[in-house]
N, C-alpha and C positions, 0 to 999 in steps of 0.2 A: 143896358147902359153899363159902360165900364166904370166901376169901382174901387178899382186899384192903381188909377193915376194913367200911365203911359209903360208901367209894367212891360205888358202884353203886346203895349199896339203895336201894328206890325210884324206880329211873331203868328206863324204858321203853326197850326198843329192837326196832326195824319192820324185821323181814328179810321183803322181797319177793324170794321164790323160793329158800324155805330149808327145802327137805326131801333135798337134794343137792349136794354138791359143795361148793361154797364157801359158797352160804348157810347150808348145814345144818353147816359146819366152825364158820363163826363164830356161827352162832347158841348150837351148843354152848358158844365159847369165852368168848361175853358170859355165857351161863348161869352159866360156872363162876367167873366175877367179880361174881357178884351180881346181872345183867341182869334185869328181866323179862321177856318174850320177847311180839311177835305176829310170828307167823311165815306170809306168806299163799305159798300153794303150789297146783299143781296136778295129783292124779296121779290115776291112775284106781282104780277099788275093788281090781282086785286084789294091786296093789303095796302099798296102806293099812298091810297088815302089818307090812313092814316099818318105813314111813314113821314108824306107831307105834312101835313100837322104840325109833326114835333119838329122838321127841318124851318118850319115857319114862326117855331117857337123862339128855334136858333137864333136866325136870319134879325126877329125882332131887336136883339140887342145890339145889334147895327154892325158887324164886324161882318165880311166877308163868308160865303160858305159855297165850298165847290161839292157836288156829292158824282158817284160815280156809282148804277148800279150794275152789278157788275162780278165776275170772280174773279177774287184775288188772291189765286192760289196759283197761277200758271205765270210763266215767265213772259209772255208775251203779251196780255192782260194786263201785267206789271208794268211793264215797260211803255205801255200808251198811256195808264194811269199815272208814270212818272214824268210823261214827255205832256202831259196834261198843268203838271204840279208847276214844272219847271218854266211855261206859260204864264201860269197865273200867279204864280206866287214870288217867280224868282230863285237866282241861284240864294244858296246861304241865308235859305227864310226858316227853314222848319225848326223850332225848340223843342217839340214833343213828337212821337211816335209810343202810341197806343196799341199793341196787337189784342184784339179783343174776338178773333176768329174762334166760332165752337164748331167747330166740322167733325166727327169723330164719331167711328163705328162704337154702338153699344150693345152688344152681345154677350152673352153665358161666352166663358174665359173657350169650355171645351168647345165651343163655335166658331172661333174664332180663328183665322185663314192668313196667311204671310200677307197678300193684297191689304187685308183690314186693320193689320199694323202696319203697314207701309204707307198708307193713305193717310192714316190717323196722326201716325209721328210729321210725316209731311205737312200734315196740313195746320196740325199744331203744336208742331215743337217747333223745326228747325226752317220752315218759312219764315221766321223773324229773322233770321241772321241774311235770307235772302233778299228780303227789304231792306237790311240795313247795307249790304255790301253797295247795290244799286244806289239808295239814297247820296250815300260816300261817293262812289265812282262820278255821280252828277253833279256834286257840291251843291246837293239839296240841303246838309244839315247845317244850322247855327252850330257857332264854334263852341254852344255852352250846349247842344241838345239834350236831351235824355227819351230813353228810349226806355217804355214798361211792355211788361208780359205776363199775363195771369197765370197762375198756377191754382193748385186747389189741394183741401187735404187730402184728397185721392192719389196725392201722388206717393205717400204714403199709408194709406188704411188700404183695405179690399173691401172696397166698394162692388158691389154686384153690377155687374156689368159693364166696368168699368176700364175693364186691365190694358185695351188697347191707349184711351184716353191718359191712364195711370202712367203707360211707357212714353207716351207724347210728352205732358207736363215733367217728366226727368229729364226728358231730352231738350225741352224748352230753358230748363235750370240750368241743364250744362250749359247750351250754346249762350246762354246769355253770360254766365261767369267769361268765358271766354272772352263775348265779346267785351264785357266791360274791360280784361284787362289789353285786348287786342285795340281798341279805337279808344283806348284814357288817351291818348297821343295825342288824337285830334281832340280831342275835350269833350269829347260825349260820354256820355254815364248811362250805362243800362242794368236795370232793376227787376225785379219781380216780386208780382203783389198777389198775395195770397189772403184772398177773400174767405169770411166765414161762408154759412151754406145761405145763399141770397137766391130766393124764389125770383128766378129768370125764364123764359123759354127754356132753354138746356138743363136747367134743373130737372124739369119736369119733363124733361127724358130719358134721363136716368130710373131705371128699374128699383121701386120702392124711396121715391121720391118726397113720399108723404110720409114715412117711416122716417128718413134722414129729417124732415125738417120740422119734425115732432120730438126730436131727440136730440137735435141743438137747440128750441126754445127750452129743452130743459135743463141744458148744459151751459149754455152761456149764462155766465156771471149777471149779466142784463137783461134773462128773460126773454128775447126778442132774436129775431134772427138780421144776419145783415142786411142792410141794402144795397142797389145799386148807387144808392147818393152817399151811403158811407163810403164805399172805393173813388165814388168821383173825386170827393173831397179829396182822398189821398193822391189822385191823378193831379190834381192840384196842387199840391202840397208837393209835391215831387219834381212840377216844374218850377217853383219857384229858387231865387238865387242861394237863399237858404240851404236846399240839400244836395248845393253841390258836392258835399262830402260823401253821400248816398253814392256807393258806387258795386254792384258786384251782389247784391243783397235782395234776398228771400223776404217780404217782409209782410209778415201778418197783420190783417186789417180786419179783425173779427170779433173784436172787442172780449178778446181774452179767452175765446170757446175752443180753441187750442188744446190749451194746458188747464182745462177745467174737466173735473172729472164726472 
């Protein structure tokens, strides 16, 4: 049920890689303010199951939900996924864009091949600015949208096995500085959220996985490590009319495990 009045109703929002973890926390959380949801994802048949489940969790709160499984890393992919959007939703529907893609070689640094940084930054850095050029050129975005991008502290520590992933997340920071100041014109605002270490799938594919998230319960101020419904929240908090001053900005969501020693 919507609980934020007529906020939302009507307002489109595009989670790429929201059957898990954090896309699938905030794609609930937009749900439950009214959103309506295209949520493009990838799993294979036999997890669907489940996957249904939480899209039927969505669906419950009465707002629309289109899903697409699907990769959406290719330009062609893209482009049916957007001639999809542009159907169902309408020109100048979408307020949010979520890129919540973890595609990204994890290898020892000396292992690692020009393909496996080429792949990695492609797939998660500078595929966001790809979505957004497209979304523009189709007059998919609302004239107030906001556009997020995960980051993580790996984009600065060295993290083991990390360094490809490490070069992606800076590349993600730049393109999106950019685009915030490239598309303020048309009145979109693009962000980047920087979660503490939130036990996801991807975490726990990172080499020494359980080491990281034994040494941010002892680091964070709170004891506790983040979740996925902490960043939803902020996914949240980001579409609202409030921060539309929020523009261009790194913003840590990790209840202070940062700057705690």
């Amino acid at each position: 049920m919507n609980n934020t009045g007529d906020l939302a109703k009507g307002t489109w929002a595009l989670i790429l890689g929201g059957s898990s973890g954090i896309g699938l926390a905030s794609a609930k959380k937009l749900a439950a303010h009214g959103f309506n949801l295209c949520v493009v994802h990838r799993d294979r048949r036999g997890s669907m199951a489940e996957v249904e489940k939480d899209f039927d969790e969505i669906r419950a709160h009465g707002g629309r939900l289109v899903t697409f499984n699907c990769d959406a890393l290719t330009s062609a992919t893209r482009a049916l996924i957007l001639d999809s959007i542009a159907k169902e939703a309408g020109a100048a529907s979408l307020g949010l864009v979520l890129h919540s893609i973890a595609l990204g070689n994890m290898r020892p640094v000396a292992d690692l091949n020009e393909d496996d940084f080429a792949q990695t930054i492609a797939n998660m850095g500078t595929n966001l600015l790809f979505w957004v050029q497209d979304l523009h050129r189709r007059n998919l975005f609302k004239a107030d949208a906001r556009v997020l991008g995960l980051t993580s502290e790996g984009n600065s520590i060295a993290w083991e096995g990390y360094a490809a992933i490490s070069a992606a997340k800076s590349a993600l920071e730049a393109v999106a500085r950019s685009v915030a100041v490239a598309y303020a014109q048309y009145g979109i605002r693009c962000n980047i959220l920087q979660p503490g270490i939130t036990d996801t799938k991807a975490l726990r594919l990172i080499p020494g996985a359980d080491e990281m998230k034994a040494r941010a319960l002892k680091r964070n101020p709170f004891q506790r490590l983040t979740t996925p419904e902490d960043i939803a929240g902020m996914v949240y908090l980001m579409s609202r009319p409030e921060a539309a001053w929020i523009n261009g900005s790194i913003i840590r969501v990790d209840g202070g495990e940062a700057i705690s020693n």
